[in-house]
N, C-alpha and C positions, 0 to 999 in steps of 0.2 A: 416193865422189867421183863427180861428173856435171859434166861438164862445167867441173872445174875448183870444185866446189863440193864443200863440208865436209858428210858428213851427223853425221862421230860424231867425239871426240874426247874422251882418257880425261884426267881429270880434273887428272893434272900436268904435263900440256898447257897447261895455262887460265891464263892470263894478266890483268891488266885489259884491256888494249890488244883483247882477243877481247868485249868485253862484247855489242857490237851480234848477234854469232855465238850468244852461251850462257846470257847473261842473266844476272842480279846475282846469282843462287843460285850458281852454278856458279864465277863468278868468286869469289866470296866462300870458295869450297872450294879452288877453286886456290890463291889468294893463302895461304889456312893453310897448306895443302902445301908451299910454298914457304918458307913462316914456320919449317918445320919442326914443325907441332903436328899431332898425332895427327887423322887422319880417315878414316873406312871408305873402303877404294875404291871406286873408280866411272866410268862414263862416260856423258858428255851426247849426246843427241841435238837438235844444234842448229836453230835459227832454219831454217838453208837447208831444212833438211828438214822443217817446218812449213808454209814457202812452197812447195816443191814439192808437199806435200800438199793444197793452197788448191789452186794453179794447177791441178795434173792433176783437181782435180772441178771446176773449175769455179767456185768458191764464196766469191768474192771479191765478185762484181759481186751475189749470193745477200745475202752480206749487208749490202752496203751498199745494197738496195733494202730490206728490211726494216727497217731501220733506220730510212729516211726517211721509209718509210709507217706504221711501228707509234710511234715515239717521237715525239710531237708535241709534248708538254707536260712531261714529265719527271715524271709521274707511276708511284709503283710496279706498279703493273697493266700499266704500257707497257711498262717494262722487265722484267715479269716473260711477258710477252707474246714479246716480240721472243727474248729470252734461248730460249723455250721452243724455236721454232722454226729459232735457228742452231745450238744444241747437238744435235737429232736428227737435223738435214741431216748437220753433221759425223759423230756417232756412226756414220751411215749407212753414210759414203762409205768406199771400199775405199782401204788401204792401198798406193801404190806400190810394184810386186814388187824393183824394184832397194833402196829403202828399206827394205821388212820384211827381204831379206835381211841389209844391212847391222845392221841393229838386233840380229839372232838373231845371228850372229855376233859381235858383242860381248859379248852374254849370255855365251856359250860362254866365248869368251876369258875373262870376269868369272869363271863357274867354276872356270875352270884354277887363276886369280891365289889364288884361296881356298881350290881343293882341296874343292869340294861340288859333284857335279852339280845344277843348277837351282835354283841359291843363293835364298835368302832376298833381296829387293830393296828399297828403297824408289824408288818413283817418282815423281818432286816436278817443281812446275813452275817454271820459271827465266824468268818472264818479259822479254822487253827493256825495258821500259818499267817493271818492278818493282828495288825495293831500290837506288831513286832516292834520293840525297840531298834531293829535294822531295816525295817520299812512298813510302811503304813498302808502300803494298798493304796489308799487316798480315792476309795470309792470303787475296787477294781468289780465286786460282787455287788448285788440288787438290790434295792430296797426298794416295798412296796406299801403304799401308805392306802389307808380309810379302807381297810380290808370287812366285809362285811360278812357272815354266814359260815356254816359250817362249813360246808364244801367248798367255796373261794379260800377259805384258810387252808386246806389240805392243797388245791391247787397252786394257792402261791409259794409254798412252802418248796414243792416243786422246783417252781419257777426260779426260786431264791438257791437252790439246790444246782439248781444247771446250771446258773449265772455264772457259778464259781468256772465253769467251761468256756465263758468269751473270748474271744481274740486276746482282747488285750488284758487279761487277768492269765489267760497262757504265755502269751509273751513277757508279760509281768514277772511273773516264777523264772521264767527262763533266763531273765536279764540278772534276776538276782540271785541264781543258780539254786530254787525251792527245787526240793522233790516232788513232782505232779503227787505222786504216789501219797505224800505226806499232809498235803493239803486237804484236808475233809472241812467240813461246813455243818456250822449248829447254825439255829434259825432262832432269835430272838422275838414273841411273839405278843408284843405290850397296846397295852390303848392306847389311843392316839389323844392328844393333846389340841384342844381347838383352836389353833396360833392365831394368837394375834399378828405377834411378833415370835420373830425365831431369826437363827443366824449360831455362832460360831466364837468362842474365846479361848485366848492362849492364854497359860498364868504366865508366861515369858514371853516378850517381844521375838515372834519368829523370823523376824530378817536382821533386825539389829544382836541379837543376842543377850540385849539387857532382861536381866534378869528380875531388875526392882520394879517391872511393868507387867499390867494386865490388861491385853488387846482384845476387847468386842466388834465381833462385825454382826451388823444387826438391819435386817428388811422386813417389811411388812410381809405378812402370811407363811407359809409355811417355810421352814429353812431349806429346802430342796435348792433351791433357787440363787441362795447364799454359795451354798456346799459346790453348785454347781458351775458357779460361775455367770448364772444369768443375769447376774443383776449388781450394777458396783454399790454393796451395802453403806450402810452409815460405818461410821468408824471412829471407836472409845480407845483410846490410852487413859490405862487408870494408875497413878500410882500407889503402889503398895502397901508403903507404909501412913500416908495421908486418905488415901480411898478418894481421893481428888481425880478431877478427870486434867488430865494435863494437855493434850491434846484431842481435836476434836470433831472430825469432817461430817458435813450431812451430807447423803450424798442425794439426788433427785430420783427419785424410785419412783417409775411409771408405771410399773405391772408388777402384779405378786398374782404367786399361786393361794388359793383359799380351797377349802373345801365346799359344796355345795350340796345342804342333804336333801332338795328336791330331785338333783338328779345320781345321787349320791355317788358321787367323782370327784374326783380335785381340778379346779379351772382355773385358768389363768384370767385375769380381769385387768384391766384397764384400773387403776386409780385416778378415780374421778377427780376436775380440780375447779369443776365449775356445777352450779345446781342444775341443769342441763345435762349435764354427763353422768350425776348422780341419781337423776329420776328416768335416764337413760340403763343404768344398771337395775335398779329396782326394777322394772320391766323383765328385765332379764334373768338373774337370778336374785331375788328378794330377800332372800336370806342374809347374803355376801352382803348386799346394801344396808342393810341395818346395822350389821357387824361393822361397818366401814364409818357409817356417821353415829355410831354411838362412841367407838371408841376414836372419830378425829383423824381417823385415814388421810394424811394427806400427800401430794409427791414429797415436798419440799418440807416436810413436817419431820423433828425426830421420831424412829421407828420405839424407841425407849425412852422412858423418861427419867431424871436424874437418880430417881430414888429407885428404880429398875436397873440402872447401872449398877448402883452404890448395891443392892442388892447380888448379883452378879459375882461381882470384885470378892464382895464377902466368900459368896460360895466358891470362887478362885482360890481363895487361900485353905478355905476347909481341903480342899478337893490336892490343891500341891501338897499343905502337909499330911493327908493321908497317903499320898501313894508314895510320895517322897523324891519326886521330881519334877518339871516342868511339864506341865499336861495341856493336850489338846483337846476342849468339851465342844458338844454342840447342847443346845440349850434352846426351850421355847414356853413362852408368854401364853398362857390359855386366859383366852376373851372371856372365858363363862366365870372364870374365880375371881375374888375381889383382891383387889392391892395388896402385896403383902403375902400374898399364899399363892400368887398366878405364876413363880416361876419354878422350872422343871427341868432338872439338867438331863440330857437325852442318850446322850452317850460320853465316857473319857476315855484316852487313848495316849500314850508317850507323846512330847513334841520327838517325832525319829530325826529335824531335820537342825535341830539347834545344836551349835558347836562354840565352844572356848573360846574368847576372843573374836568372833566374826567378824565382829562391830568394826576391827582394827585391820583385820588382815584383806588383803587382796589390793587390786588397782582399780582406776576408775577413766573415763574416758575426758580426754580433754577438752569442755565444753566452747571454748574460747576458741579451739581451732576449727570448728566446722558448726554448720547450720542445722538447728533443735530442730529435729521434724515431727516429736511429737514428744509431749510430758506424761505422765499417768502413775501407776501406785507403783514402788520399787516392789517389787514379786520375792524376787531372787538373784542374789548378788553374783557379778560378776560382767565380764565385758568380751562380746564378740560379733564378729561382722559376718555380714553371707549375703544368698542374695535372696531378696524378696519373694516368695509363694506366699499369696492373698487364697486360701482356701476357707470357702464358708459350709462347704457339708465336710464329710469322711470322707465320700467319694471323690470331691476333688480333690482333698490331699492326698488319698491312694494316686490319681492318676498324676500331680503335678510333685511331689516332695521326691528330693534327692538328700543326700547325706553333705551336711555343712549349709542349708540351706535356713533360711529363718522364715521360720511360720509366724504367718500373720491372719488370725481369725476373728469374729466375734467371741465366741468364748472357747472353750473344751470340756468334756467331757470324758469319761472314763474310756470311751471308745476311740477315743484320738491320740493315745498313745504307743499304740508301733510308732506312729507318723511325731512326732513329738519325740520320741526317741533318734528320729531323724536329724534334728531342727540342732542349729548351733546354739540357738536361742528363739524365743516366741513373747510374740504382741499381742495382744489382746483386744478388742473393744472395749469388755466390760468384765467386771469381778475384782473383788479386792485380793487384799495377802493374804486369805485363806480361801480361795476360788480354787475349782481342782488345777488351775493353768499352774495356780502358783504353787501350791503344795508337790503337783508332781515336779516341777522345772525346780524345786531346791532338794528333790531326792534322787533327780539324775543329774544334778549339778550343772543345769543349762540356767545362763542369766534367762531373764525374764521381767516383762512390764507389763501389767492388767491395771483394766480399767482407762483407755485411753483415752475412748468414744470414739474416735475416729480413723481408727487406723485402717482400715481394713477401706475405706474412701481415699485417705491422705498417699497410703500409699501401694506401691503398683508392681505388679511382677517384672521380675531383674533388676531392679533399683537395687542399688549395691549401700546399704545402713550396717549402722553399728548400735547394737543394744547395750546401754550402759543398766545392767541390775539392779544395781546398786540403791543410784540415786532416780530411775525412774524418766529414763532421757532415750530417747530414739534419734542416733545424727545422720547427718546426709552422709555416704560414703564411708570411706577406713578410716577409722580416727586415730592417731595417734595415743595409748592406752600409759598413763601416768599412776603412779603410786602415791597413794594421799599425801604424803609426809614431802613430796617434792614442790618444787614453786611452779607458779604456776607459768605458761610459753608465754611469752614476749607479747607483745599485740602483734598483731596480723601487718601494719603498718610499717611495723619495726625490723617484719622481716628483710634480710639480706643487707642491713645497714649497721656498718660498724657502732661498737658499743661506745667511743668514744663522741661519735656522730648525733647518739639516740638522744644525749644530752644535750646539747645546742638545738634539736629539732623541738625538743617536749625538755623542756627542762622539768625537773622536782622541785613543787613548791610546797612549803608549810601551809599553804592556805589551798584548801581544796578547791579545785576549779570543777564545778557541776556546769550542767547543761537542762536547758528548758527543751519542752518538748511539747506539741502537740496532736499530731498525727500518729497513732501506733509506727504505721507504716514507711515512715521517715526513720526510724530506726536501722534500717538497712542501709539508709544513705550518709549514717554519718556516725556509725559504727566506729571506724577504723578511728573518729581521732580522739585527743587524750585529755578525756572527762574521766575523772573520779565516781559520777551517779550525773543519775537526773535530779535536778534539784527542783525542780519544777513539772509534773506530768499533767497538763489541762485534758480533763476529761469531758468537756465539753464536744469535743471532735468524732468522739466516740458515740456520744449521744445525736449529736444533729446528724451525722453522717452512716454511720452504724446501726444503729438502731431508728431515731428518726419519731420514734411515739413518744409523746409525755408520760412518765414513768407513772403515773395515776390511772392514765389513762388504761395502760398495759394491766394494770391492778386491778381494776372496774372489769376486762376481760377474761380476767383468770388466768392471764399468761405474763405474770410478776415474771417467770425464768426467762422469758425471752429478753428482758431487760439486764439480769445477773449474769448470762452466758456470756450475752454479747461483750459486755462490761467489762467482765473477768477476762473476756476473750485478747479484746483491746489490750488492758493491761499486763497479761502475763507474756505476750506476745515481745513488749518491752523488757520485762524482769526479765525473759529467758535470755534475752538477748547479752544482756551485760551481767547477769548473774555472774559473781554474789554483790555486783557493784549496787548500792541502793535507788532505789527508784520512788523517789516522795510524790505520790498519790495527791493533787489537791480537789479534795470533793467539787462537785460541780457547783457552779458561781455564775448560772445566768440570770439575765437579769427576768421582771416579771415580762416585758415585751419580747425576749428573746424563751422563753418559754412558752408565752405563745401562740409562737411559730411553729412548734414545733406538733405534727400531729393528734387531734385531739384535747391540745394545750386550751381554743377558747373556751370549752367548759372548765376549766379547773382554773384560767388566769383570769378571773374577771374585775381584780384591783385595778382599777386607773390612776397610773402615779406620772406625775407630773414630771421627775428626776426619779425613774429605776435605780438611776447610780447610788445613788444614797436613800434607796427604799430598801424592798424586802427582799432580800439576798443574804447570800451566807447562811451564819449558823441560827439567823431566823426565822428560814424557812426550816431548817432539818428540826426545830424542836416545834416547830406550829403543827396543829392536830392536820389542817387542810395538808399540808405536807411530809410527814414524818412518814408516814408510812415509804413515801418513794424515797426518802432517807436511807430509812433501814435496807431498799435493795442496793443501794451504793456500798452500804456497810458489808453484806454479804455477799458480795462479788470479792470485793476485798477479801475476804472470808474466805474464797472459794479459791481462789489465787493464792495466797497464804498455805492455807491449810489442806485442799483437795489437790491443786497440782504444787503444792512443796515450794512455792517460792516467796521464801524467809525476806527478801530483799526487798520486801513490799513496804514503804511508810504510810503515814496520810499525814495531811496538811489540810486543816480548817480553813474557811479564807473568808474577810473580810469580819472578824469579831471584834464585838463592840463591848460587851459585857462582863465580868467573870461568871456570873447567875447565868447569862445565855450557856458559857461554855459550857459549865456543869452539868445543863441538864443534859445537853449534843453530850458530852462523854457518858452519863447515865445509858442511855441510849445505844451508841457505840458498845458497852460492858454488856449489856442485855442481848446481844447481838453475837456475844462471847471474844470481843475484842477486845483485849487490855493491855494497856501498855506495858513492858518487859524487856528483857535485856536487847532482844532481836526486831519487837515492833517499838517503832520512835512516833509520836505524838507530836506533829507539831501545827504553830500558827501560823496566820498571816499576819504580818505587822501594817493596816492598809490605813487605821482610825487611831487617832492621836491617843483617846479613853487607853488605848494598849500598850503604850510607850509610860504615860504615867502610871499605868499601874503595872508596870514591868514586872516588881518585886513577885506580885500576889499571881501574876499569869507564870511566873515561871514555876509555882510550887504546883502548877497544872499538867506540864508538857515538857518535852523534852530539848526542843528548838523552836524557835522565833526562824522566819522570813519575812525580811523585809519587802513588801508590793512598795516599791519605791514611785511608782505613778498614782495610786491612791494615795499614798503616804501626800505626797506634795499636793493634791489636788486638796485633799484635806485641813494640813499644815498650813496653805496658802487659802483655801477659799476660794479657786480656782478651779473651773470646768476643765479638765485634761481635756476635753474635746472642742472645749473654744477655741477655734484657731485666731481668732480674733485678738486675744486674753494672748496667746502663747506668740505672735508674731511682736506685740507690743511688752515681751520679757516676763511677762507674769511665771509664768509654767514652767520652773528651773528647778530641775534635782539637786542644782549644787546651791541654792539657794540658803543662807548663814540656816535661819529656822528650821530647814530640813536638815542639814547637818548636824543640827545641834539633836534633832530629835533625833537621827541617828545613834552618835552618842551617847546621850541617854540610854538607850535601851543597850546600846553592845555590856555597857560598864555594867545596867543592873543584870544582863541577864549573866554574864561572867561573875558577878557576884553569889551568883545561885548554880553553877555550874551546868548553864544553860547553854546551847550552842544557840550560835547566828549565824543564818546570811541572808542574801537580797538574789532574790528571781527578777527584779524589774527590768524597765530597756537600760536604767541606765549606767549601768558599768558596762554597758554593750558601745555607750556612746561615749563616754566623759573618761578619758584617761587619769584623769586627776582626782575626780571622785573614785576610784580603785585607789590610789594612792591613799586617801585619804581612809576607806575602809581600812585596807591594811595597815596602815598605820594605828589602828584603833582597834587593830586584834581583831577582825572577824574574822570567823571560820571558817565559811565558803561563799565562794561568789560563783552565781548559777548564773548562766549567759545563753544566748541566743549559738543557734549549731555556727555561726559565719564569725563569732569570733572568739569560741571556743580556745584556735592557736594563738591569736593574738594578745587575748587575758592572759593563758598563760604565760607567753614569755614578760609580758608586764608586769604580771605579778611576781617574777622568779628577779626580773632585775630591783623589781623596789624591796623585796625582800634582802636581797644582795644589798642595794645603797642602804637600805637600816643597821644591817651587819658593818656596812663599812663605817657609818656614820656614830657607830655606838664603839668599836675598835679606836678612832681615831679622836672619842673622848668628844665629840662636837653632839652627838647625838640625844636622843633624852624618850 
């Protein structure tokens, strides 16, 4: 105290009613306090003692002449000008001796409360004018973590002091029209937390606006990393009133920051994913290694675990109904406390950027008229085009941004915003929807997409893109900009052709007409014509061509992603194409000789089976222990597709099941995997073995559609090699065969009995006019065909559709 003035005051102290004293950090730690939710101790060094720090050098009237003569124009060079020179002034200037006392002496005390001489700290800035319900800062001032000794605490405190002087924390105030004069800075000055995990929750969905949701973003080591964008975290939607996680993304997290008290710093490390890489780290820093395999560090591993979630959510709802609005925390996991007691909420803060109705309002880009050049996390809604600047430091976007321009970086930081205030909108590499890209791009109302991986490779300076917000889409070129409630453009085919015309080319049938597929990359070529979905996606092509190793084998090296990337790569590369048209996924189906073939395959295939056709294949491999594991990575590319790059449109299809017990356990499996079947994901079979046709009734209370494999079907149904050309020139091998037919039948009738959809991917409704006739007739739901006769099923099906209508009108019908 001086004169009647506050220089420190510990942290369950803090009140709102002190905000102008300690700034929105510190209030935001008291208020939990008081909430009763768990947070390291601490105490602030307030505003007054900031201000006395000004007065006693001098350094007020210092920068408000700099400011008048360097910032003329509001260009970044001014502000990076001006910033240069009141941050050294400050750094300069001496510490007031009544002030550094009071400071050390708190430290001390902090020690006692903990029981560690010259504890572990973090030093964070609390500015007055920050964690405003009209703007968040979103990082504009310092924070400095594993602060050790007395004199490093008086020196960061400094540091945290002049931050508030940056470039972009003066350009900041300036955009939002703060008074310099008004912004002082308290210094929050708490123990640090030994993260395991750390990251970031909204009690409100920050892009959607929903408000019954509670969003975690969650990385290994400390949350620096999260906040900042360096890394696209895991990702928890939890709902409110169940504490259920409703959606669900992991994301592959290769590097976190940790602390290391050999050399007592924070490092970034490599997360180890093989035993090699892990007695690679123990070398290096020992500490970090042990923390890493005791608690299960892995990329591909979640950063939380459910009852850490469920944990979370809980202290979401203490934390919205004490302050009594939709709150932004940051939150971390310390490695040293047991289950139960390890988590600690870091800081709370308003969401400044949620608004009424979000969820509904604005337009969105038309995906259908122009080429996906890239998917990633929706940031910040909204739709705009410009032309590409790929800048990877500050420097080159000082030297390359123009105004209407869109920045495309690896990530941002708080120092990338003059240049960002640039941008029409910005791409990202890496970071989710609470990464600083995105938090600042929905408070200066620029769309935005993080977390793309590749953007900053894929695409190229001047390329003329349009960022859709929204939904998280980067297109080639100006896209044409749609308001959701409108239908969606015509196909690209249909342009310039009378409306009367588009009917006679593509007729409307009742019975969906899909399309088989096997190459991703074939999807460009047959695009334009008029498929309803893929009814069939053979991901076989993806794997011998694409990736090329036995999924085992990839597992045995500790490089399982390389098989899910590519996978998911494959697959969404389809889904983006025809989104929201469905694309049924049929898990891979080679046979054991055609496995392997395929690199690495002779150690893992070493069955000799006499007929692969009717060996181990299907859903017998994905539940056999030799197998299941490279299962589960077909499951989680699915996964990643789905749920990491947003495309809902994704199905699967089992293929060649023989059992209901096999199925059951393949779905056990798939649920563990966190796939389940629901209104958007469809579950379906392959109809290929007779066992599935009789027991229709009991498979349809499994799944959600039957496809008919019409060439096993018959091979089976007859006892007949599909591949004996011998058997098939002397008439054996006919799809229209009475017994296939009839097994047909069969299953259409039980599975409409159970409100099961059908159709058949085989060649042959590709080949036999009659057997189409003969489906439709018999009410199946879609016939999936080959891309060459895509138009010609349909107009077949749209006339025998017609002759049943006529033949049912003219009473002859039945």
């Amino acid at each position: 105290m001086l004169a009647g003035r506050s220089f420190i005051l510990w942290l369950e102290e803090v009140d709102s009613s002190l905000h102008p004293l300690v700034g929105g950090k510190a209030v935001g730690l008291g208020e939990l306090i008081r909430a009763g939710i768990p947070v390291p101790p601490g105490f602030v060094v307030t505003s007054e003692a900031y201000r006395l720090f000004i007065e006693r050098n001098g350094l007020d009237s210092y920068i408000r002449r700099v400011l008048g003569e360097v910032v003329r124009e509001g260009r970044p060079e001014e502000y990076e000008e001006a910033s240069k020179l009141i941050m050294s002034k400050i750094l300069e200037a001496p510490m007031p001796g009544e002030l550094e006392e009071a400071v050390v002496k708190a430290y001390r005390e902090l020690g006692e409360r903990v029981g560690v001489r010259n504890p572990r700290v973090a030093v964070r800035s609390s500015a007055t004018a920050e964690d405003l319900p009209e703007a968040s800062f979103a990082g504009q001032q310092e924070t400095y973590l594993n602060v050790s000794g007395e004199e490093a605490v008086v020196e960061h405190i400094k540091k945290v002091w002049a931050s508030l002087w940056t470039a972009r924390a003066i350009s900041y105030r300036d955009n939002f029209n703060i008074d310099h004069g008004k912004a002082l800075m308290a210094v929050v000055v708490q123990k640090m937390v030994n993260s395991r995990s750390a990251g970031v929750m909204f009690t409100a969905h920050p892009v959607t606006g929903d408000r019954g949701k509670v969003v975690i973003e969650a990385s290994w080591g400390l949350g620096e990393y999260v906040v900042q964008g360096k890394v696209t975290p895991d990702e928890f939607v939890v709902d409110k009133k169940t504490l259920e996680v409703v959606e669900e993304r992991i994301a592959r997290k290769t590097r976190a920051l940790f602390y290391d008290p050999r050399t007592g710093r924070n490092v970034e490390v490599a997360i180890p994913e093989t035993p090699e890489e892990l007695e690679k780290l123990k070398a290096e820093h020992p500490e970090i290694a042990v923390l890493i395999e005791k608690h299960g560090v892995a990329p591909d591993k979640p950063s939380l675990s459910r009852e850490e979630v469920r944990r979370l959510a809980e202290i979401a709802l203490k934390v919205e109904s004490h302050f009594g609005k939709p709150m932004d925390t940051e939150w971390g996991v310390d490695a040293d406390m047991e289950p139960g007691k390890n988590v600690f909420m870091l800081q709370a803060r308003p969401i400044t950027t949620l608004k009424e109705g979000e969820a509904e309002a604005g337009g969105e880009a038309g995906e259908g008229e122009a080429e996906v050049l890239l998917r990633g996390v929706p940031a910040s809604p909204g739709v705009a085009s410009g032309r590409v600047k790929v800048a990877l430091t500050v420097e080159e976007a000082a030297r390359k941004m123009e105004k209407g321009d869109v920045l495309v970086t690896k990530m941002t930081d708080p120092d990338w915003v003059p240049y960002m205030k640039l941008a029409s909108a910005i791409v990202t590499d890496e970071g989710g929807m609470t990464a600083h890209a995105a938090i600042v791009a929905r408070e200066l109302g620029i769309p935005a997409v993080v977390g793309t991986g590749e953007a900053t490779k894929k695409l190229k300076d001047g390329m003329i893109v349009m960022v859709d917000g929204r939904r998280g889409l980067v297109f080639k070129g100006k896209v044409k900009v749609e308001k959701p409630e409108e239908a969606p453009a015509a196909p690209a085919a249909g342009v310039g052709i009378p409306r009367e015309e588009l009917a006679n080319l593509y007729p409307v049938t009742g019975t969906k007409i899909y399309m088989n597929l096997g190459a991703p990359g074939e999807i460009e070529r047959y695009i334009h014509l008029p498929f309803d979905g893929i009814g069939l996606m053979r991901i076989e092509f993806i794997i011998s061509s694409w990736i090329g190793y036995h999924p085992m084998y990839l597992i045995e090296q500790g490089k399982e992603h390389l098989f899910v990337d590519k996978l998911a790569e494959g697959i969404a590369k389809v889904a983006a194409a025809i989104n929201p048209r469905p694309v049924v996924v049929r898990f891979s189906d080679f046979k054991t000789n055609e496995y392997r073939r395929l690199k690495g395959g002779e150690k893992y295939e070493t069955l000799e089976e006499r007929n692969p056709m009717i060996g181990w294949r299907g859903v017998s491999r994905y539940i056999h222990p030799n197998y299941e594991p490279a299962f589960r990575l077909e499951l989680r590319a699915i996964k990643k597709v789905r749920e990491e790059l947003g495309l809902r449109n994704v199905w699967v299809m089992f293929p060649f099941v023989r059992t209901t017990w096999e199925l059951r356990k393949a779905l056990r499996i798939m649920e563990e995997e966190g796939l389940e079947r629901g209104r958007d994901f469809k579950v379906w079979i392959m109809v290929e073995v007779p066992s599935t046709v009789f027991l229709a009734d009991e498979f349809a209370k499994m799944v959600d559609g039957f496809s008919i494999g019409s060439n096993d079907l018959t091979q089976l149904v007859l006892g007949v090699d599909r591949d004996s050309g011998f058997l098939a020139r002397m008439g054996y091998f006919d799809e229209r065969d009475p017994a296939v037919l009839k097994a047909i039948g069969m299953l259409i009738d039980a599975a409409h009995r159970n409100g099961v959809t059908v159709s058949i991917c085989g060649q042959a409704p590709s080949v036999y006019p009659e057997l189409v006739e003969y489906l439709v007739r018999k009410g199946i739901d879609s016939i999936s065909v080959n891309p060459d006769a895509v138009i010609a099923t349909r107009r077949l099906v749209a006339s025998i559709e017609r002759k049943i209508i006529l033949e049912r009108l003219r009473g002859g019908g039945h």
